[in-house]
Backbone and ligand atoms as CSV (ligand in chain L), in Angstrom:
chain,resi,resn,atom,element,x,y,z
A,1,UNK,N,N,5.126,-24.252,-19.271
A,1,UNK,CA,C,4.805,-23.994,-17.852
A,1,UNK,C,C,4.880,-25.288,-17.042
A,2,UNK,N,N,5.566,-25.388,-16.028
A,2,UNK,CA,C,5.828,-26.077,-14.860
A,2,UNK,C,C,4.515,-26.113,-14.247
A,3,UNK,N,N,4.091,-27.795,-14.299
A,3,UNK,CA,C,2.841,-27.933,-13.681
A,3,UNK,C,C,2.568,-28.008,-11.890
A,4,UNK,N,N,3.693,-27.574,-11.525
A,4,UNK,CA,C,3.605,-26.716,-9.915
A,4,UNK,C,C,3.363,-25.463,-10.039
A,5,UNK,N,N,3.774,-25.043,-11.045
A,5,UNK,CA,C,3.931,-23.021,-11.005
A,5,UNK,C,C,2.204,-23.122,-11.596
A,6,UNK,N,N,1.966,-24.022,-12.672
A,6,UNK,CA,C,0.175,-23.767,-13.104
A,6,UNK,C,C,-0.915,-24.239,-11.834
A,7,UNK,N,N,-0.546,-25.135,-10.917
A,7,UNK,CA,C,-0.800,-25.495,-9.474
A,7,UNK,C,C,-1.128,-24.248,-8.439
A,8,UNK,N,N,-0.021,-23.698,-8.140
A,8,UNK,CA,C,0.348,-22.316,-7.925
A,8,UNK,C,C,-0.569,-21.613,-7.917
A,9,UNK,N,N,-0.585,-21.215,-9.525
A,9,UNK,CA,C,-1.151,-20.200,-10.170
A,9,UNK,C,C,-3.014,-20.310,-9.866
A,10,UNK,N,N,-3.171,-21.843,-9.821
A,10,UNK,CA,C,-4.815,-21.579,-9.816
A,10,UNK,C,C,-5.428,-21.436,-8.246
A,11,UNK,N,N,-4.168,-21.767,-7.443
A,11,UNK,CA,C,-4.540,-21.713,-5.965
A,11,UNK,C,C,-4.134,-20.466,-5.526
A,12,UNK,N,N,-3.435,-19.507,-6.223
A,12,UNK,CA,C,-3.230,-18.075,-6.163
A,12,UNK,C,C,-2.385,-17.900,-4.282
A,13,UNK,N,N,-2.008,-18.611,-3.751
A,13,UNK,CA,C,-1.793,-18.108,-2.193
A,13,UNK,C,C,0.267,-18.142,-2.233
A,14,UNK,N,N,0.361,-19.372,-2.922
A,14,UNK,CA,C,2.144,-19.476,-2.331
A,14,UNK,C,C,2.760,-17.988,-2.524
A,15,UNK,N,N,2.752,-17.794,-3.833
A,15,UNK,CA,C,3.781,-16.523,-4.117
A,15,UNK,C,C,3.698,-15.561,-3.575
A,16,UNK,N,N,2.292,-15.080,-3.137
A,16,UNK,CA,C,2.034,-13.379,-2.615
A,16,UNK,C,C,2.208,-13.810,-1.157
A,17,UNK,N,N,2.744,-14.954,-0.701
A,17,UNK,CA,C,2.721,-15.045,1.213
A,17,UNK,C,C,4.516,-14.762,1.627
A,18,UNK,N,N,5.046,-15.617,0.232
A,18,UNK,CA,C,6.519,-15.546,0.106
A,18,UNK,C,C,7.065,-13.806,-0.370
A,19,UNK,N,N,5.998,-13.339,-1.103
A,19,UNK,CA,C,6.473,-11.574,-1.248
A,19,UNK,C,C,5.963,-10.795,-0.464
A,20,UNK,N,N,5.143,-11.511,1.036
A,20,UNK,CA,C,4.746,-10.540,2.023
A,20,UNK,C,C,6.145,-10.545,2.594
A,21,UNK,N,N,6.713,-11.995,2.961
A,21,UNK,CA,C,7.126,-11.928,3.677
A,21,UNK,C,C,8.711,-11.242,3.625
A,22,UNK,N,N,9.255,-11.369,2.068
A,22,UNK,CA,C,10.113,-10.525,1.633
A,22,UNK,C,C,9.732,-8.621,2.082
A,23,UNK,N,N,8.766,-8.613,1.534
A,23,UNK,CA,C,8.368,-6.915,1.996
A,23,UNK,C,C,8.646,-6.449,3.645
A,24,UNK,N,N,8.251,-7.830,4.228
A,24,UNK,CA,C,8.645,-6.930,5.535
A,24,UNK,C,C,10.232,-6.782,5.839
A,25,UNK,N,N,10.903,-7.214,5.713
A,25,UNK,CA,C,12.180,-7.180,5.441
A,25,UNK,C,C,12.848,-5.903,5.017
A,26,UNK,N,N,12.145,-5.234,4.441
A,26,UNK,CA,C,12.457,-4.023,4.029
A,26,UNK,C,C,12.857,-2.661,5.064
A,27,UNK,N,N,13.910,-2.079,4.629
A,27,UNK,CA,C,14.642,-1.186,5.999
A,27,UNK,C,C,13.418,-0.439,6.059
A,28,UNK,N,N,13.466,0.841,7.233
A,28,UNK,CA,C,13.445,1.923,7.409
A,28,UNK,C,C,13.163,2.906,6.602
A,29,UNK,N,N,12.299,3.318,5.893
A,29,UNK,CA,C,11.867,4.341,4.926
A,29,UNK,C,C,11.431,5.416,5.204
A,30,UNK,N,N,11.997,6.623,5.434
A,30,UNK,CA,C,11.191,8.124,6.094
A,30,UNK,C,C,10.778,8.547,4.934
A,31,UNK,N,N,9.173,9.097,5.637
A,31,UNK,CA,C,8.651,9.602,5.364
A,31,UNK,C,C,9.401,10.949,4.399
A,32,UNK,N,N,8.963,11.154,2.932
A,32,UNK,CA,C,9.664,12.462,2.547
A,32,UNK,C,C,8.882,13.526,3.067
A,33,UNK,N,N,9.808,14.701,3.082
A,33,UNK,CA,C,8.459,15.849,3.406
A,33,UNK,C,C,7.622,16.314,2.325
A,34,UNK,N,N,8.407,16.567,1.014
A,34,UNK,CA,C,6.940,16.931,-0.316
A,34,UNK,C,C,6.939,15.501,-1.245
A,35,UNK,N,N,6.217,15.916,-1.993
A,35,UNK,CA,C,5.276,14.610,-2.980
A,35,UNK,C,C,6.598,14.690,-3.464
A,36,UNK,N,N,6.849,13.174,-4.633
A,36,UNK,CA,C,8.144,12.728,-4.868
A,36,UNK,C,C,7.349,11.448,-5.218
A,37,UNK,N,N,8.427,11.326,-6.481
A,37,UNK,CA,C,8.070,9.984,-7.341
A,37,UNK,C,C,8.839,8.707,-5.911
A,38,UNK,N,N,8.048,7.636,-6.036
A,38,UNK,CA,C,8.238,6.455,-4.737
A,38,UNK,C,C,9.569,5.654,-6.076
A,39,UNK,N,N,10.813,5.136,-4.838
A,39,UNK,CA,C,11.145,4.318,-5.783
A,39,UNK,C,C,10.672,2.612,-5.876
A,40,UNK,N,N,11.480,2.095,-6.488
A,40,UNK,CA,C,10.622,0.501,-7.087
A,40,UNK,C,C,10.235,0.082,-5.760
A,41,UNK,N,N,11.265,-0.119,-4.745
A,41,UNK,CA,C,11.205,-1.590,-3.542
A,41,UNK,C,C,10.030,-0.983,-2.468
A,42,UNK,N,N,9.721,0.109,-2.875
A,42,UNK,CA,C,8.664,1.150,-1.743
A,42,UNK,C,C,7.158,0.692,-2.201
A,43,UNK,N,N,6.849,1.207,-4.145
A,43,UNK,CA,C,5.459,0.806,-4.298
A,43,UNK,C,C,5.652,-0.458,-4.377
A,44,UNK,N,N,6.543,-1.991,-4.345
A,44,UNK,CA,C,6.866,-3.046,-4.664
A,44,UNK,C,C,6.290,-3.537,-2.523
A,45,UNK,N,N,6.824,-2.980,-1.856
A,45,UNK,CA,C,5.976,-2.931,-0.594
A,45,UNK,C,C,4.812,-2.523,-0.364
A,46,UNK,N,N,4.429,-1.388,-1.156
A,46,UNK,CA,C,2.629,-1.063,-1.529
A,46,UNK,C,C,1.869,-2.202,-1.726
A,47,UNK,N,N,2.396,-2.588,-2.932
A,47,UNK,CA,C,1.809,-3.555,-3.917
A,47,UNK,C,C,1.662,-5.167,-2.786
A,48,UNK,N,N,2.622,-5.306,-2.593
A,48,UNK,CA,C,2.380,-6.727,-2.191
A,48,UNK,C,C,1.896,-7.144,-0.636
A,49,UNK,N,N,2.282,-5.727,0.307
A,49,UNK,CA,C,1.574,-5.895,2.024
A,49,UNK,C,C,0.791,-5.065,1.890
A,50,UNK,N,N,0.206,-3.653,1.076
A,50,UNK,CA,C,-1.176,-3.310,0.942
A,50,UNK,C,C,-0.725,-2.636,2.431
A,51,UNK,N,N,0.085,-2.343,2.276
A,51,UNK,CA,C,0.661,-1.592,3.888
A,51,UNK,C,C,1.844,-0.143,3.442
A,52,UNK,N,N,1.542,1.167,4.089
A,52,UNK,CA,C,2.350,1.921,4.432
A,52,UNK,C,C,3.754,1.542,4.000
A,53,UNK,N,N,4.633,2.361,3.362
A,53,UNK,CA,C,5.884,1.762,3.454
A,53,UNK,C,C,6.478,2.630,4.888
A,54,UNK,N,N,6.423,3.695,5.296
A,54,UNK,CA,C,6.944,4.364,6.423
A,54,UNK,C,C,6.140,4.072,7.933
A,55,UNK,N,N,5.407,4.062,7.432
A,55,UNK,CA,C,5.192,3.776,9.296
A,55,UNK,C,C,4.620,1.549,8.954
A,56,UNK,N,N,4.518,0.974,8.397
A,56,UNK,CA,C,3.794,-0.381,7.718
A,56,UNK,C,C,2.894,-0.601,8.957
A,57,UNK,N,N,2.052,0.107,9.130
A,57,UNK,CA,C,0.740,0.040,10.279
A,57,UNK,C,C,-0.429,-0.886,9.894
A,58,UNK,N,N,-0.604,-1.703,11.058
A,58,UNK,CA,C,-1.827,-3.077,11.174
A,58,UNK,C,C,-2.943,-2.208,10.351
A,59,UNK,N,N,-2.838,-0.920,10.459
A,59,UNK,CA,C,-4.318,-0.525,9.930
A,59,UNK,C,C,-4.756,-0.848,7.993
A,60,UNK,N,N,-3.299,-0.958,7.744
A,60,UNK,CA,C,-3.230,-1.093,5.871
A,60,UNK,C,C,-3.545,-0.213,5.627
A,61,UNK,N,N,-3.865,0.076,4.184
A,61,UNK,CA,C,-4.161,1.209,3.242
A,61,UNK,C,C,-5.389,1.128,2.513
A,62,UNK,N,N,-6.238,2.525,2.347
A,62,UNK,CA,C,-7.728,2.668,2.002
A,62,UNK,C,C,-7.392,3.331,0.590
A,63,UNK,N,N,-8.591,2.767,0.154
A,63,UNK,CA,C,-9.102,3.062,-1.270
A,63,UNK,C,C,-9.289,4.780,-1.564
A,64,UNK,N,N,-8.764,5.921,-2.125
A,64,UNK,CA,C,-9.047,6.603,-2.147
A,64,UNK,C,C,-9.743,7.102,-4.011
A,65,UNK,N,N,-10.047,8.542,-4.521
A,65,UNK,CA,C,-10.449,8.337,-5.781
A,65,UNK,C,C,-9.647,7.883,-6.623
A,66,UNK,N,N,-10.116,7.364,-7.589
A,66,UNK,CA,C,-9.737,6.920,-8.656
A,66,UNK,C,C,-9.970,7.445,-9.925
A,67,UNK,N,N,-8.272,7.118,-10.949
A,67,UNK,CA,C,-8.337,8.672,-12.008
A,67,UNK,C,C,-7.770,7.667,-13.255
A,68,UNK,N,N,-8.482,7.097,-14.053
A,68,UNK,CA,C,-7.923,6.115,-15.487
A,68,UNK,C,C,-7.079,5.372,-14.370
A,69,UNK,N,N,-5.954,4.801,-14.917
A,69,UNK,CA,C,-5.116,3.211,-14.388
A,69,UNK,C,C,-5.212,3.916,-13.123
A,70,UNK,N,N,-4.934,5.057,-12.416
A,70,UNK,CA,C,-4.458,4.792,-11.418
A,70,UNK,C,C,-4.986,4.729,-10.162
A,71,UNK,N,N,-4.867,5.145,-8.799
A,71,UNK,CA,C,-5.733,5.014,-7.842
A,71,UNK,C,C,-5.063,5.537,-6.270
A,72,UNK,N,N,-5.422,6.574,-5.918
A,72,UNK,CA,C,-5.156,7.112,-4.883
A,72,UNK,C,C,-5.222,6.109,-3.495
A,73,UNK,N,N,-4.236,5.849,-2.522
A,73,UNK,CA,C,-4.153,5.184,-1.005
A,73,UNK,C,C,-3.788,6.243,-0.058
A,74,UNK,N,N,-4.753,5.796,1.276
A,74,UNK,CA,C,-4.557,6.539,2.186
A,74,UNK,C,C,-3.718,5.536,3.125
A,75,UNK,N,N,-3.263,6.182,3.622
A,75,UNK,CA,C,-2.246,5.249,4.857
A,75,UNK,C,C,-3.412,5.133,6.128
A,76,UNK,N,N,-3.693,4.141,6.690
A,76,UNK,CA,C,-4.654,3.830,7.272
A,76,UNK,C,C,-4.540,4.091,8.869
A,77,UNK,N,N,-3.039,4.765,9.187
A,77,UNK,CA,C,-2.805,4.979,10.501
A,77,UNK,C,C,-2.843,6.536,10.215
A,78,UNK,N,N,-3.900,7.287,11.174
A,78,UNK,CA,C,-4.303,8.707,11.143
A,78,UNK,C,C,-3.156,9.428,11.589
A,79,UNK,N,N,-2.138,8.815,12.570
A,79,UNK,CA,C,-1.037,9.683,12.846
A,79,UNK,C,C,0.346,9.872,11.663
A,80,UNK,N,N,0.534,9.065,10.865
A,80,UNK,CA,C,1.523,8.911,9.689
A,80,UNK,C,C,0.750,9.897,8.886
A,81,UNK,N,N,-0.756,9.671,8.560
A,81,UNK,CA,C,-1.039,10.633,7.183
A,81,UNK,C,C,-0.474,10.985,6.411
A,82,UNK,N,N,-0.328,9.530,5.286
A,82,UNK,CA,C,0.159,9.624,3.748
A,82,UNK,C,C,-0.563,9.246,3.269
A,83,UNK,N,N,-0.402,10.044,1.648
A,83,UNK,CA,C,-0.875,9.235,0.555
A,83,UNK,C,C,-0.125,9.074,-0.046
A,84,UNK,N,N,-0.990,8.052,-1.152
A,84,UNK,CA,C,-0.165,7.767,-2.450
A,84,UNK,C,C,-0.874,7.680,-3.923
A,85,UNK,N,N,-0.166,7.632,-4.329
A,85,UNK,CA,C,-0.720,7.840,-6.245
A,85,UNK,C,C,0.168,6.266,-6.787
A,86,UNK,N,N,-1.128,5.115,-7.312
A,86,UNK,CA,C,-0.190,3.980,-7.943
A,86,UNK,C,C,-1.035,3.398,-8.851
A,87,UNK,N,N,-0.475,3.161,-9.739
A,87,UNK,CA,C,-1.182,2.279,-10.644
A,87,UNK,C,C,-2.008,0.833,-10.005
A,88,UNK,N,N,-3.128,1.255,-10.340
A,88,UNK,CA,C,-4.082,0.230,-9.716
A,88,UNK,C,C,-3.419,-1.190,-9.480
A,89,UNK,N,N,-3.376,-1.612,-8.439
A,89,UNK,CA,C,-3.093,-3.055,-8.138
A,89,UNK,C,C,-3.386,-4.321,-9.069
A,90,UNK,N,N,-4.983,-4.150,-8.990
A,90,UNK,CA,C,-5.525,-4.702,-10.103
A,90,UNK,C,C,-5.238,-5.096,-11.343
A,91,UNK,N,N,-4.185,-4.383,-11.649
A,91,UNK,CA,C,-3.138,-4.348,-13.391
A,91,UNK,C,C,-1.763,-5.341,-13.006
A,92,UNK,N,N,-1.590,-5.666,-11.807
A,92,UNK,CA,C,-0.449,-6.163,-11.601
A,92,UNK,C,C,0.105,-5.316,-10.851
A,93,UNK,N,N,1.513,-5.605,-10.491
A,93,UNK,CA,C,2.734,-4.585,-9.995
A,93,UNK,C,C,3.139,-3.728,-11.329
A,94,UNK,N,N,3.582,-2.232,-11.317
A,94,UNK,CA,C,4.125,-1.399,-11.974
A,94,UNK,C,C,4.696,-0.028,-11.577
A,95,UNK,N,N,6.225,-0.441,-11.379
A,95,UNK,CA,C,6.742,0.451,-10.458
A,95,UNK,C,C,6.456,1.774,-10.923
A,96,UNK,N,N,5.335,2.540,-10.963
A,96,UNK,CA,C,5.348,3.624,-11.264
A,96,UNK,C,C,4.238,4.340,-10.441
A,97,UNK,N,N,4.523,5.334,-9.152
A,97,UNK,CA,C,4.029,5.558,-8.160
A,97,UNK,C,C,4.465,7.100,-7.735
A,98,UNK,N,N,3.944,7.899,-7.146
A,98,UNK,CA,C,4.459,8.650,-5.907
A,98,UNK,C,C,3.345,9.075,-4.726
A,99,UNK,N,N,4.088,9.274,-3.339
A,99,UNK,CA,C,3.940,9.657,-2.360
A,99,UNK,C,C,3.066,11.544,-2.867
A,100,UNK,N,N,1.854,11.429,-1.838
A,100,UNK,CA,C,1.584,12.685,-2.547
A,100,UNK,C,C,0.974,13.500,-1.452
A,101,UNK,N,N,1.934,13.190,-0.475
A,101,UNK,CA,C,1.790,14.227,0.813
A,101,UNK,C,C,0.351,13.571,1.872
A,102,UNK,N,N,-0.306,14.523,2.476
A,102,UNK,CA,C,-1.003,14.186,3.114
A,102,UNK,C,C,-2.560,13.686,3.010
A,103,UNK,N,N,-3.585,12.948,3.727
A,103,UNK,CA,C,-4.381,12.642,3.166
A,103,UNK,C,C,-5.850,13.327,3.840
A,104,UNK,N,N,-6.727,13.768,2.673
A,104,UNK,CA,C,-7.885,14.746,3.539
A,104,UNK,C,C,-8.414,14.480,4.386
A,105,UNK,N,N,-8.654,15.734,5.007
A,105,UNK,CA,C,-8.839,16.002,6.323
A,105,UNK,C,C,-9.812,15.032,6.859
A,106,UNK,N,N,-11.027,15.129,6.158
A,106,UNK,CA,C,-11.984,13.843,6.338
A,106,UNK,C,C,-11.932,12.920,6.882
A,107,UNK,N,N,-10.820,12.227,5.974
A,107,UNK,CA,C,-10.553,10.697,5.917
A,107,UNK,C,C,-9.667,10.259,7.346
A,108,UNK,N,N,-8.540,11.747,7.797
A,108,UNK,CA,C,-8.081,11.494,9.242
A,108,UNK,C,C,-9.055,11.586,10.186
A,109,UNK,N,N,-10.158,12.376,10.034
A,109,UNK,CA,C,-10.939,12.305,11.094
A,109,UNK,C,C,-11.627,11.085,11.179
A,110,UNK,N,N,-12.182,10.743,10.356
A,110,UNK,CA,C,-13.286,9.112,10.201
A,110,UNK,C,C,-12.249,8.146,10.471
A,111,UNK,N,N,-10.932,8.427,10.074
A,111,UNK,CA,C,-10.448,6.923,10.960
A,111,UNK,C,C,-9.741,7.003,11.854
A,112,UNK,N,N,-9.748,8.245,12.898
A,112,UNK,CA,C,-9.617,8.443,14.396
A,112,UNK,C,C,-10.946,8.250,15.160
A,113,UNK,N,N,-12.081,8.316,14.630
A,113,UNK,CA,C,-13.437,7.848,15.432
A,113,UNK,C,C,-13.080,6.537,14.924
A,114,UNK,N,N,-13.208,6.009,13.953
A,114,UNK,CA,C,-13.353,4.818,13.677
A,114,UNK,C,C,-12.255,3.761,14.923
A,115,UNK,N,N,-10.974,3.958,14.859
A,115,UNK,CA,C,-9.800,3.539,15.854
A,115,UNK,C,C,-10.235,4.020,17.482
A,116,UNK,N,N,-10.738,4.963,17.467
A,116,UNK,CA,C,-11.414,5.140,18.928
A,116,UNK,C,C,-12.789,4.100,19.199
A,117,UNK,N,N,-13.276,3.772,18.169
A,117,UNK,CA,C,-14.746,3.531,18.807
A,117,UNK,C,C,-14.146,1.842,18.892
A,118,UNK,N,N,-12.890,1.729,18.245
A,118,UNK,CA,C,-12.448,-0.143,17.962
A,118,UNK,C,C,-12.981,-0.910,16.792
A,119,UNK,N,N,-13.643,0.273,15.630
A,119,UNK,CA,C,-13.738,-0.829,14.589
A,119,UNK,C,C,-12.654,-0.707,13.791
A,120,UNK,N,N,-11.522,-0.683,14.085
A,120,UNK,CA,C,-9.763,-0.387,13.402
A,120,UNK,C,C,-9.915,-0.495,11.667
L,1,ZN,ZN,ZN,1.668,5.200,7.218
């Protein structure tokens, strides 16, 4: 190991600022209409901006339940309303993901008061 990359590694910031900034870069992604396995460069935009790949909204993505490795995201902008199904972040990147339609009803309502009242 390259004692810049172990440098790096204990200051944890260079690499994930250089793969934000790759992620935004990323085209245009519509929304599918039914659930559908995500391909790599989509949860690979999950994973590293913690952002929507179809609409990539300031609001980011919320914690939804969690089922063994993996872990349900809500898209954090109430008008897009997606979810997703991905292997917990926490494990690393692992392109193995899908889009799983819309996210409960609940969760659009609490973060349309929430975006109305301005705590975004
Ligand atoms: Zn979205």
């Amino acid at each position: 190991m390259q004692i810049g990359n172990y440098l790096r590694g204990l200051l944890g910031y260079s690499k994930a600022q250089y793969a934000i900034k790759l992620a935004e870069v990323f085209k245009d992604w519509q929304r599918p209409a039914a659930s559908c396995d995500l391909p790599e460069d989509q949860l690979r935009y999950i994973h590293d901006a913690s952002k929507c790949p179809y609409c990539k909204s300031k609001y980011g993505l919320y914690e939804g339940p969690r089922g063994g490795a993996s872990i349900n995201l809500f898209c954090g902008n109430p008008d897009c309303d997606s979810r997703f199904n991905v292997v917990d972040p926490s494990f690393g990147f692992v392109g193995i993901g899908q889009f799983t339609g819309r996210c409960p009803e609940d969760f659009i309502e609490h973060r349309r008061k929430e975006i109305a009242d301005g705590m975004v």
